[in-house]
VOVEXZA-758470 format. One record per residue: x, y, z of N, C-alpha, C in turn; residue in three letters. Coordinates in steps of 0.001 Angstrom, whole numbers, padded with zeros to 6 digits, always signed. Layout:
XYZXYZXYZALA ...
//
This chain:
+061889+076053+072550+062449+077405+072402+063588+077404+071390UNK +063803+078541+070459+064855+078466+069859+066265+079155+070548UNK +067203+079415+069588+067957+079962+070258+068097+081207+070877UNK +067443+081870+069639+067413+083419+070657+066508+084005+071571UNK +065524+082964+071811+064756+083093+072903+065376+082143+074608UNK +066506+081293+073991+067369+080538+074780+068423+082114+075209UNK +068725+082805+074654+069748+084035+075017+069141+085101+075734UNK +067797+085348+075342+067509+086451+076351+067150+085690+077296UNK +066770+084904+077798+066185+084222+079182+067549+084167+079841UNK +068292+083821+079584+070026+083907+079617+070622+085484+080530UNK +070305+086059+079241+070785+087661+079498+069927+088402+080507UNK +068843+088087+080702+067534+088273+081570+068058+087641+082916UNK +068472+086978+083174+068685+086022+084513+070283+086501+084858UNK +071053+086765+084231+072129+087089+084316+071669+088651+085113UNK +071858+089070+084605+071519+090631+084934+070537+090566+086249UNK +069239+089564+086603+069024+089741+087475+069469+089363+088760UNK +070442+088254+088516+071495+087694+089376+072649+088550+090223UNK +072971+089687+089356+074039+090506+089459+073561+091768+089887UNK +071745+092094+090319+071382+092999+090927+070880+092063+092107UNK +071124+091029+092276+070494+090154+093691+071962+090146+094645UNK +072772+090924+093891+074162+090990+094347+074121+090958+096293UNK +073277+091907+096421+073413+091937+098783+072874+090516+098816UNK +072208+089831+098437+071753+088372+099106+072964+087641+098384UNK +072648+086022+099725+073410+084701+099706+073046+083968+098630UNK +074210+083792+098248+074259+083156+096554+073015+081934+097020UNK +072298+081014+097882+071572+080396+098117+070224+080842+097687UNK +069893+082236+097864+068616+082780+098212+068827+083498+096574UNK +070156+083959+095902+069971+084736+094629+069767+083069+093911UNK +070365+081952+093918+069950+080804+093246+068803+080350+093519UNK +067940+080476+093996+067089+080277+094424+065293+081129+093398UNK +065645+082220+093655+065292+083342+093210+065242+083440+091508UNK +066405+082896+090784+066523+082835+089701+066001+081820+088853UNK +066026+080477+089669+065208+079104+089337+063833+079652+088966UNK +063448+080007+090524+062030+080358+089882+061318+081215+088401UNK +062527+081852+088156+062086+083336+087415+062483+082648+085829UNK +063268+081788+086120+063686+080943+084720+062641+079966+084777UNK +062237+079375+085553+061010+078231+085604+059453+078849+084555UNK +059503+080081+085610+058208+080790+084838+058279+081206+083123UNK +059771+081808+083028+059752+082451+081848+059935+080636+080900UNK +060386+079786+081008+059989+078906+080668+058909+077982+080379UNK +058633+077922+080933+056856+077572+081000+056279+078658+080247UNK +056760+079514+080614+055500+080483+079353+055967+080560+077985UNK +057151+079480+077350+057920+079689+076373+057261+078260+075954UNK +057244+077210+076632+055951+075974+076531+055064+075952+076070UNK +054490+077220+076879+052989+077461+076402+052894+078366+074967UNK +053913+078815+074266+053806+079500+073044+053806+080868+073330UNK +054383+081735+074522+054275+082982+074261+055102+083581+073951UNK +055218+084659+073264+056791+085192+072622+057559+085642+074326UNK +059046+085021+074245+060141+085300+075378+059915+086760+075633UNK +059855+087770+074369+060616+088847+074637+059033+089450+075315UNK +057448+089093+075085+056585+089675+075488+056807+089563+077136UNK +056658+088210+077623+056877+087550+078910+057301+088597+079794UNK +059319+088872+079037+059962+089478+079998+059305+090964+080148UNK +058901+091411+079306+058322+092716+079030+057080+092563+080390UNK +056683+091735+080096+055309+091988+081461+056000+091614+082695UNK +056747+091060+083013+057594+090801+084077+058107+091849+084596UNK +058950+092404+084105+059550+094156+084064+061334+093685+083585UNK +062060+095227+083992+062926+094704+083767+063927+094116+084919UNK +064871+093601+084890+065549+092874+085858+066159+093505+086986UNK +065825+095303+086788+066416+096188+088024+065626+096107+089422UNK +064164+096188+087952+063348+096522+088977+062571+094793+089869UNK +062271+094198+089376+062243+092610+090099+063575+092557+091042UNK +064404+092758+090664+065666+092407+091554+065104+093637+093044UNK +065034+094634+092847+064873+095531+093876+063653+095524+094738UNK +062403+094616+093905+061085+093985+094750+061685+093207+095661UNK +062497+091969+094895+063028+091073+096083+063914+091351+097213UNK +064710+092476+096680+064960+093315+097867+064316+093566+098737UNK +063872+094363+098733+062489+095122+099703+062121+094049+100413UNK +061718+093056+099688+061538+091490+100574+062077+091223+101470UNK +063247+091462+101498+064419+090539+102429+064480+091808+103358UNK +064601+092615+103346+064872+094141+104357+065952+094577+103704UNK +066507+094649+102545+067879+095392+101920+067357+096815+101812UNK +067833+097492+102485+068049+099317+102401+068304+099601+101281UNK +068092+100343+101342+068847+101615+100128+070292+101337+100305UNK +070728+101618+101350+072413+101961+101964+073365+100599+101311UNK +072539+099260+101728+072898+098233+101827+072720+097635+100513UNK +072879+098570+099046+072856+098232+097958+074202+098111+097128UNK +074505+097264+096330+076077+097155+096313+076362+099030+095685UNK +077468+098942+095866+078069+100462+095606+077607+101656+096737UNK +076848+101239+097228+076935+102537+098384+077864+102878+099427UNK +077481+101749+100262+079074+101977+101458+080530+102034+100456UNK +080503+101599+099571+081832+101784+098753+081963+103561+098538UNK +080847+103710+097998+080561+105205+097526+081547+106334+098838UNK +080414+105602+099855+081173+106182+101035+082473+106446+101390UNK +082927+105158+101614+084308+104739+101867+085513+105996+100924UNK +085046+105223+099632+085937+106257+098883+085673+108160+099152UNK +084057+108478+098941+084567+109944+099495+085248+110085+100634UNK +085423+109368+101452+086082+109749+102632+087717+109753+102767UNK +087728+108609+101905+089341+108751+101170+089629+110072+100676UNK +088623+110342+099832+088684+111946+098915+088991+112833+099710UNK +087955+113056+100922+088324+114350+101659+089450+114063+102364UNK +089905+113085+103152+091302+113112+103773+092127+112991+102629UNK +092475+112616+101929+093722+112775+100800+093409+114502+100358UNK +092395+115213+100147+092215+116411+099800+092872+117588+100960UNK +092401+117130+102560+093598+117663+103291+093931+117602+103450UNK +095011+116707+103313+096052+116205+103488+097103+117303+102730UNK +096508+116543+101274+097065+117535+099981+097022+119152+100339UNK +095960+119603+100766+095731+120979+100158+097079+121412+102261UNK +096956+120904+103001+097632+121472+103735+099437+121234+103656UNK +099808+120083+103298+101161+120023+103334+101552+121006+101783UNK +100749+120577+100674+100853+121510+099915+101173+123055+099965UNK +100445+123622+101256+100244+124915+101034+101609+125322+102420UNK +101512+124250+103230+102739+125059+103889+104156+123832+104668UNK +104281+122768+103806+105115+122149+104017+105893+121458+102765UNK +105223+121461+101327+106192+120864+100345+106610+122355+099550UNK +108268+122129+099368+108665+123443+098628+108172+123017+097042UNK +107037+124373+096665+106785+123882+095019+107568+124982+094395UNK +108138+126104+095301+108327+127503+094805+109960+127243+094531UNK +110671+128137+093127+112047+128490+093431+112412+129836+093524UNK +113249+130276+094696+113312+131680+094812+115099+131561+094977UNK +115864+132714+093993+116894+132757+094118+117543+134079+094369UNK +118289+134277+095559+118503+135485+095918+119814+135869+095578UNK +120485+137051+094894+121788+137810+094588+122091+138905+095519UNK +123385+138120+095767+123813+140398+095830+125039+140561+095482UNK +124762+141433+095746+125997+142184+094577+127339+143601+095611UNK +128259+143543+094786+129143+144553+095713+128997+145907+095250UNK +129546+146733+095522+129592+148009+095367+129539+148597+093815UNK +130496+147511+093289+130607+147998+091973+129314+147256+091200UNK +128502+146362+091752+127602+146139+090452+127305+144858+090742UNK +129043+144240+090864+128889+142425+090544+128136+141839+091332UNK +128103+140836+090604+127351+139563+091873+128486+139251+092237UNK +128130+138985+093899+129060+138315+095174+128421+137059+094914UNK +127320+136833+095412+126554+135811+095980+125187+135486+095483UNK +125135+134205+095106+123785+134120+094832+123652+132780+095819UNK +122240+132465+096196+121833+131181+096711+119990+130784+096250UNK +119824+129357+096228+118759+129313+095799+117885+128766+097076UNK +117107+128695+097027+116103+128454+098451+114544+127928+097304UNK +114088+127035+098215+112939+126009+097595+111994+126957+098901UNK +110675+127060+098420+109674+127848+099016+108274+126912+098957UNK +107832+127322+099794+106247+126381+100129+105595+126982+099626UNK +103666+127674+099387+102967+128492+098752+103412+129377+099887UNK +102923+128947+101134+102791+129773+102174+104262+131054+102318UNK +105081+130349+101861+106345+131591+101905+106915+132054+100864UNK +106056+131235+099687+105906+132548+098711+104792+133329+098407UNK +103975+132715+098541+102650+134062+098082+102072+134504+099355UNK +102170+133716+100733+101398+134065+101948+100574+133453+102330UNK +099908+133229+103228+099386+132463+104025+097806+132774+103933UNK +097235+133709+102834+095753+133872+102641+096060+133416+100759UNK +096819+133370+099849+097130+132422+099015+097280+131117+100077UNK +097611+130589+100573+097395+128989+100917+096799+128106+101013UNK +095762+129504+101881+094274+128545+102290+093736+128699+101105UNK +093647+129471+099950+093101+129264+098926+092934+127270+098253UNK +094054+126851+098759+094037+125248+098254+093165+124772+099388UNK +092803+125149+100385+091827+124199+101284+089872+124380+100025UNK +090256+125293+099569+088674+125245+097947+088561+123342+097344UNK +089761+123200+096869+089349+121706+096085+089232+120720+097270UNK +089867+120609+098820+089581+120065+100059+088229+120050+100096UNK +087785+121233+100319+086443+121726+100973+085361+121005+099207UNK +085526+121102+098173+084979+120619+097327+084783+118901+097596UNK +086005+118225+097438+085827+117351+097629+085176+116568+098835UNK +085009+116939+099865+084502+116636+101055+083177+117149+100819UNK +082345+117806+099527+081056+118342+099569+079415+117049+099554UNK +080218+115920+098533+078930+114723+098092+078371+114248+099755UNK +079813+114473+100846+079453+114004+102369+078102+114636+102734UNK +078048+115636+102927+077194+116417+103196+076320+117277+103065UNK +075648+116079+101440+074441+116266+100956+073331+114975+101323UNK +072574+114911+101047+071926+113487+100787+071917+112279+099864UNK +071597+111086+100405+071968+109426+099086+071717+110366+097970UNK +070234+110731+098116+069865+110691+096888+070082+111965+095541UNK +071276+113053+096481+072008+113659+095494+073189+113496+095320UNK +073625+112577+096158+075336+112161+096081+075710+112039+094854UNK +075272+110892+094001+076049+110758+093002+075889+112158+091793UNK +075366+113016+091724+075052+114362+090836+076178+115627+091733UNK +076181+115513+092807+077521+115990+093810+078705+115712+093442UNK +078904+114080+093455+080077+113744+093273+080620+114067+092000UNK +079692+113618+090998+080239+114081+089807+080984+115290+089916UNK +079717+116279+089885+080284+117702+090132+081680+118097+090517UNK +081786+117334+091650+082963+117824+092758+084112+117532+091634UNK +084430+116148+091611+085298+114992+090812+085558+116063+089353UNK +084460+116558+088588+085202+117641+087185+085543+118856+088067UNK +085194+119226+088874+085875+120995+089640+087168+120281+090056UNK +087595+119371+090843+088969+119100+091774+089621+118739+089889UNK +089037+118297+089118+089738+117797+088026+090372+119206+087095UNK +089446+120213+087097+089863+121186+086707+090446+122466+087589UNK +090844+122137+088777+091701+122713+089813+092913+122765+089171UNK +092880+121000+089220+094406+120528+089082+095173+121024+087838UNK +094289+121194+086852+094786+120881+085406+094993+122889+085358UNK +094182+123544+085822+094279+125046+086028+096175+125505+086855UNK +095659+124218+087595+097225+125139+088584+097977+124755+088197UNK +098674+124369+087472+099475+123894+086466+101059+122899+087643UNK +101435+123136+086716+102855+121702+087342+103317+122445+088700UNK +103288+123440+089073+103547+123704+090356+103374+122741+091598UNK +101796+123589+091785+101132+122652+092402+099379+121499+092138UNK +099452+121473+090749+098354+120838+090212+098719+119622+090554UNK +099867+118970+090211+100365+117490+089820+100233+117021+091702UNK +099949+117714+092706+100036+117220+093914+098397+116684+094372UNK +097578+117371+093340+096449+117381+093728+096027+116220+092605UNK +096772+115330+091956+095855+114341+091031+095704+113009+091759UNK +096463+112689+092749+095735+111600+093774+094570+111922+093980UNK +093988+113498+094562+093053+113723+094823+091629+113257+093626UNK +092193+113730+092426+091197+113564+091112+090885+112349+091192UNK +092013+111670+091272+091862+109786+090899+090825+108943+092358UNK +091383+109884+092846+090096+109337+094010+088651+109770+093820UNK +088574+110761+093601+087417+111546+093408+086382+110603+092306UNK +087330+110648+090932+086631+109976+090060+086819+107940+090484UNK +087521+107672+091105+086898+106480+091355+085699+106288+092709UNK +085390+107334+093184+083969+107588+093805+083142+107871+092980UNK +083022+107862+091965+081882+108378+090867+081719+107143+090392UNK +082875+106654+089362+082633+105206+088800+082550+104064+089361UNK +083470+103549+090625+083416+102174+091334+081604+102579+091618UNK +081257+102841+092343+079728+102497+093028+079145+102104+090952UNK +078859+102858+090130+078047+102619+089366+078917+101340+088206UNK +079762+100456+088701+080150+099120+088201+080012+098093+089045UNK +079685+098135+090331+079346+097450+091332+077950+097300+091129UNK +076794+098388+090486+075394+098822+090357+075503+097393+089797UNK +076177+097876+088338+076033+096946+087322+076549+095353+087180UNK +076854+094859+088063+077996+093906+089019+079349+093201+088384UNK +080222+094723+088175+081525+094053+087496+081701+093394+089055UNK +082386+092543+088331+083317+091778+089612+084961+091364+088923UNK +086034+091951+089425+087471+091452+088701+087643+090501+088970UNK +086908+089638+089762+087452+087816+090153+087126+087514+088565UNK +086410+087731+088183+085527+087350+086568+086142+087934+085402UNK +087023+088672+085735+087738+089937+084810+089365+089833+084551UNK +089983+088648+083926+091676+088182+083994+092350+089243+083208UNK +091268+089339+082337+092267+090517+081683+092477+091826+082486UNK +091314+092301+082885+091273+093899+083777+092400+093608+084554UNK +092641+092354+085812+093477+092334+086705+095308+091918+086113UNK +094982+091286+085005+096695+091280+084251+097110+093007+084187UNK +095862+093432+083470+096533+095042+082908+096716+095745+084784UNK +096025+095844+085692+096518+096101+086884+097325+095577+087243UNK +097713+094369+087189+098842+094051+087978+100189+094380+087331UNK +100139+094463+085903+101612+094973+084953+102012+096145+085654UNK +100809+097210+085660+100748+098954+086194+101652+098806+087476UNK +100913+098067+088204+101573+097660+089670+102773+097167+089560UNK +103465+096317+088282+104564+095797+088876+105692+096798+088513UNK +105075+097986+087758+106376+098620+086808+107311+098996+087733UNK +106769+099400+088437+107630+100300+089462+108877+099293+089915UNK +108683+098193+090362+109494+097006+090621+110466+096238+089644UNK +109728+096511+088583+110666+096075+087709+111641+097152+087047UNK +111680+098186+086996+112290+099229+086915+113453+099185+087802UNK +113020+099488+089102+113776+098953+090323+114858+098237+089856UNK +114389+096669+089638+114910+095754+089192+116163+095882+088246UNK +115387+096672+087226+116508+096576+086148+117757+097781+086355UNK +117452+098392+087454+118214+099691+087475+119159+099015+088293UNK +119105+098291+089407+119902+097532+090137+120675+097000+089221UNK +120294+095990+088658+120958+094801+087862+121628+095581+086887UNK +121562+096794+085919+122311+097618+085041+123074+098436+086165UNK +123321+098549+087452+123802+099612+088222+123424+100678+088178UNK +122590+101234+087269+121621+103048+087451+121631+103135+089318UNK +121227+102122+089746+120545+102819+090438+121513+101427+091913UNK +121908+101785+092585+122936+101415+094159+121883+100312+094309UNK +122541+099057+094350+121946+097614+094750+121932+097478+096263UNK +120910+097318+096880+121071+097018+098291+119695+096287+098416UNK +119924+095437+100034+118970+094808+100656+117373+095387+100455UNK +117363+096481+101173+116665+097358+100571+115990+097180+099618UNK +116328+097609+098761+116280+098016+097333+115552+096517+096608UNK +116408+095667+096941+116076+093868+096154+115035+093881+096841UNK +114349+094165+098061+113759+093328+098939+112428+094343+098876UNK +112099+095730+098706+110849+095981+098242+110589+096168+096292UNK +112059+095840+095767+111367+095246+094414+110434+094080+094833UNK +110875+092806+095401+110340+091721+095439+108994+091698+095951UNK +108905+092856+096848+107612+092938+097383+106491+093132+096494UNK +107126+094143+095695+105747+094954+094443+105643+094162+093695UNK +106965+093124+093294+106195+091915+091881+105491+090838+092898UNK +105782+090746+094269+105164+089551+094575+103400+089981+094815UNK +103178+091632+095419+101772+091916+095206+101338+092111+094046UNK +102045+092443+092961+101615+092349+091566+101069+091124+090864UNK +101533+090063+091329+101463+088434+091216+100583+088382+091970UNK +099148+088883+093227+098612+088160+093930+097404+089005+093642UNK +097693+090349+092571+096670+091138+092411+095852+089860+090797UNK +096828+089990+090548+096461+089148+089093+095788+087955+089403UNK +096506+087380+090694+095102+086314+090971+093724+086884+091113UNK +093515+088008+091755+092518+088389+091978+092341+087823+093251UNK +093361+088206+094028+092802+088010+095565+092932+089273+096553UNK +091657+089672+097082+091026+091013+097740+092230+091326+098345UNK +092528+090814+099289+093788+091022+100335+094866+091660+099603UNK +094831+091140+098207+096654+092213+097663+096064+093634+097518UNK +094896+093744+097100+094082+095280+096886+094927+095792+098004UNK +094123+094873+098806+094303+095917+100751+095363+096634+100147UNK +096447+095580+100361+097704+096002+100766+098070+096710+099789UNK +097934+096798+098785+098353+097980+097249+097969+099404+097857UNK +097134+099739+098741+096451+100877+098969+097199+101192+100443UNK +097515+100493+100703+098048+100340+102779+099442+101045+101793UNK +100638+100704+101307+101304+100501+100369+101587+102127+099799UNK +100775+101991+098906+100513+103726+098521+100333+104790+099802UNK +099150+104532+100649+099307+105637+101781+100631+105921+102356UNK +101314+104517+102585+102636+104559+103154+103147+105637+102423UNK +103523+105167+101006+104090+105941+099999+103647+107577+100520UNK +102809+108237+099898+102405+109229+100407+103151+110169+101786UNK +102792+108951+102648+103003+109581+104240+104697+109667+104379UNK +105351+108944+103407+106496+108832+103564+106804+110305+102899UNK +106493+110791+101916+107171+111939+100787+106679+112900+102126UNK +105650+112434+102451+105057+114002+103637+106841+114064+104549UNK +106900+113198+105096+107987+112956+106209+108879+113473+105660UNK +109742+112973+104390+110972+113437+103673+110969+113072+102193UNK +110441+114294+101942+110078+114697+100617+111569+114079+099295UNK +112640+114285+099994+113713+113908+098776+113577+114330+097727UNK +114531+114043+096658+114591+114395+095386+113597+114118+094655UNK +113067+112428+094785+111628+112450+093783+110988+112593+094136UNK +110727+114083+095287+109188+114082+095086+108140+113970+094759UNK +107698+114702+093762+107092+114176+092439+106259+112840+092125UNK +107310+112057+092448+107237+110978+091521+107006+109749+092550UNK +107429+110003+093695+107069+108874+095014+105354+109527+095262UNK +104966+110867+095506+103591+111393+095896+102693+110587+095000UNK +103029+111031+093296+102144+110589+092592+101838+108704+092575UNK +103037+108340+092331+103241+106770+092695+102141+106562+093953UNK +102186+107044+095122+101812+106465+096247+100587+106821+096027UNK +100051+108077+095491+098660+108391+095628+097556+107114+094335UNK +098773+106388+093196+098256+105735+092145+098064+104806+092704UNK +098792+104004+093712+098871+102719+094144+097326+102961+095529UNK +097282+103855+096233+095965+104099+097120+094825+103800+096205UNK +094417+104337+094795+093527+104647+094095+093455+103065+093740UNK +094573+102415+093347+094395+101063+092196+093726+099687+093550UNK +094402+100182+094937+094351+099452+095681+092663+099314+096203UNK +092304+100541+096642+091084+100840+097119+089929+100165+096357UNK +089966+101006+094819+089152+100548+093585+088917+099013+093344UNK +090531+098161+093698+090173+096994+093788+089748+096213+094687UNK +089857+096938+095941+089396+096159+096993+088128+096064+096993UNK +087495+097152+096349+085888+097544+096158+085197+096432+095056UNK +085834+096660+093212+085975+095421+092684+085774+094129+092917UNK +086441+093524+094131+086782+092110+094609+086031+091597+095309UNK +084852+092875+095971+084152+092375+097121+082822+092854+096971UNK +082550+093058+095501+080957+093302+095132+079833+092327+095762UNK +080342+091116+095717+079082+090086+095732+078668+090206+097338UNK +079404+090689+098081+079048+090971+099856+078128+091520+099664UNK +077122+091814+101232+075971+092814+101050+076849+093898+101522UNK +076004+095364+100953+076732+096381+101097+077937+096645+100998UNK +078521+095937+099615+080117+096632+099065+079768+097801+098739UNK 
//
């Protein structure tokens, strides 16, 4: 054989390896010997590589015969239960969002005057408003629409989910970007979830795996550490009040930032455990950065989840 009949037998076996993804690396090595044995031998015998693979089929579909073989479902194909998992993230982060949104985070400013007899202002005061107590409580439920969207791919069938999800994932995307900085920017956890239910299942199809991927997980783990190192430097310049505290969940985010870059599943977990916290915390006491702790916590759920999904392709039914 020459060489480029040495590369597709290569690229051919690769690819079918990485759709044998639900079986034990025993039974996908196994599986592949043979299929390289044959296409070899028929490369012995003088037949062109690229005819061979052509009568063979292509590597989706052999990979999914041997499926069927073993009893692998539909369900139990990599990216499905992931598929799952994440819409379900979608719809609870969606009500989550669309209810504290609509009657527990102030997005509104309302400032009230009055004035004395002659004209002047006495008094003014400013007051922060929820939707619900500024526009009313049939404006509110209006935000349970991108909720109720996103919770829609649930309760269709496998085999329209992913044409659903899409769908859903550009409507919640153009919710957000419609309602502008009010209350749009509360609803982009929601997007980032949405669209990593669309894409994680169809890179799992294709079998990224980030154990295999140093660069993907350096550029995640930098994302992940900013926040900490910021921290860091705000302490150490004084911006920002040095305390126990303060040193001690910097150290936390560079030390999961450092364990994401290994590429070990478990820091995912916790990046996403991490973010919900985040989240559940701004719900509790919103503070000054609102903003900026919601979005943080909802980025760190998304980076966490996505990677936990990432890390654990080669299982059956990631």
């Amino acid at each position: 054989m020459n060489k480029t009949e040495h590369e597709l037998i290569a690229r051919y076996l690769l690819e079918l390896e990485r759709r044998l993804a639900p079986l034990p690396a025993d039974q996908r090595a196994a599986i592949c010997d043979d299929v390289r044995a044959h296409l070899e031998d028929a490369a012995e015998a003088g037949r062109p590589i690229a005819e061979v693979i052509a009568a063979l089929g292509p590597a989706h579909v052999v990979a999914a015969e041997y499926l069927r073989e073993f009893g692998i479902a539909a369900d139990e194909l990599p990216g499905r239960r992931t598929q799952t998992r994440l819409l379900l993230a979608a719809a609870v982060v969606g009500a989550v969002t669309a209810v504290f949104t609509a009657f527990l985070f102030p997005v509104f400013a309302s400032r009230t005057t009055v004035t004395g007899e002659d004209g002047s202002v006495v008094e003014t005061a400013d007051e922060a408003l929820t939707v619900a107590q500024f526009a009313g409580p049939v404006a509110a439920l209006l935000l349970l629409i991108p909720a109720s969207v996103a919770a829609a791919p649930l309760l269709v069938s496998r085999r329209h989910r992913d044409r659903v999800g899409l769908v859903a994932a550009a409507s919640v995307t153009l919710f957000a970007l419609v309602s502008g900085a009010t209350v749009g920017f509360f609803f982009v956890p929601l997007v980032l979830v949405q669209w990593a239910a669309v894409l994680v299942p169809r890179a799992l199809s294709r079998g990224f795996d980030l154990r295999s991927r140093p660069l993907w997980r350096v550029v995640l783990a930098v994302v992940l550490a900013l926040p900490g190192v910021l921290l860091t430097a705000g302490m150490l310049s004084g911006a920002v009040a040095a305390d126990w505290g303060g040193a001690g969940l910097g150290a936390v985010v560079l030390a999961v930032a450092g364990l994401v870059a290994a590429g070990l599943r478990p820091a995912f977990i916790v990046v996403a455990v991490l973010g919900a916290l985040g989240m559940i915390g701004t719900v509790v006491d919103p503070g000054l950065l609102l903003a900026a702790t919601w979005l943080l916590g909802g980025l760190w759920l998304v980076l966490g989840l996505t990677g936990a999904a990432l890390t654990g392709g080669s299982r059956t039914g990631a």
